[in-house]
N, C-alpha and C positions, 0 to 999 in steps of 0.2 A: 595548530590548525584545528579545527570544528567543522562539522557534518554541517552544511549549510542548504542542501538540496538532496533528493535522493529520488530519482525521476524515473518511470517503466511509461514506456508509450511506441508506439510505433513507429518504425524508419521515416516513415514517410506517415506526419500526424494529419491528415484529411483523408487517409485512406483506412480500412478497416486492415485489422490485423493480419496475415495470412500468410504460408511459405515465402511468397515474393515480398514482403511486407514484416520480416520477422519485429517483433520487441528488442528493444533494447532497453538498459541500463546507464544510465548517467549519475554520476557524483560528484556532485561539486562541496570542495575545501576550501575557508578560505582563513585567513589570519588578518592582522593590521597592516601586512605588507602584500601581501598575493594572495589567489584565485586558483584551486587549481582544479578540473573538472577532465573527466576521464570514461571513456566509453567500458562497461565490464565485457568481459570475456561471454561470449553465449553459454556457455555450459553456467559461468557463475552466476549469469541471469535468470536461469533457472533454479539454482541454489537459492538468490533472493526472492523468487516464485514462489515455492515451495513453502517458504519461511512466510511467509507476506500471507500465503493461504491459507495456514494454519492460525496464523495470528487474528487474522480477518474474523474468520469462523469461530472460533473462542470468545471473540471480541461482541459480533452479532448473538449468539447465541446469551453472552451476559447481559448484552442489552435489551433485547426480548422478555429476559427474566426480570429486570428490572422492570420494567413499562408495563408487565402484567403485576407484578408485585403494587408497582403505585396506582394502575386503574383500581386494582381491586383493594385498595387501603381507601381513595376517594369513593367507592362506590359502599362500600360498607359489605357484611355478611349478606349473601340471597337466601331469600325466605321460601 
């Protein structure tokens, strides 16, 4: 089986996030013969939170470095 899906979105997706409204986790596997898709545990939705935030912010912050790195390759030295 293979990671086919890995989804965080809210109980209830039209409404905005909140106590009554927690996040959840979804993971869908699937092979050449089955599907298999499974709500996580709240505490481990927060493990994948945590994980997802750190990734996120490492990820923004190389890409900011880059986009300044190539404006300032196209713009040339400032006089």
């Amino acid at each position: 089986m293979r990671l086919t899906e890995l989804k965080i979105a809210p109980t209830r997706s039209w409404d905005r996030p909140s106590d009554e409204n927690p996040l959840i986790c979804t993971v869908k596997l699937s092979s050449e013969k089955a599907t298999v898709e499974t709500v996580l545990h709240p505490d481990q939705v927060q493990q994948v939170l945590s994980l997802v935030q750190n990734i996120v912010a490492e990820a923004a912050q190389r890409n900011v470095a880059d986009f300044v790195s190539q404006v300032t390759a196209i713009e040339g030295p400032k006089e």
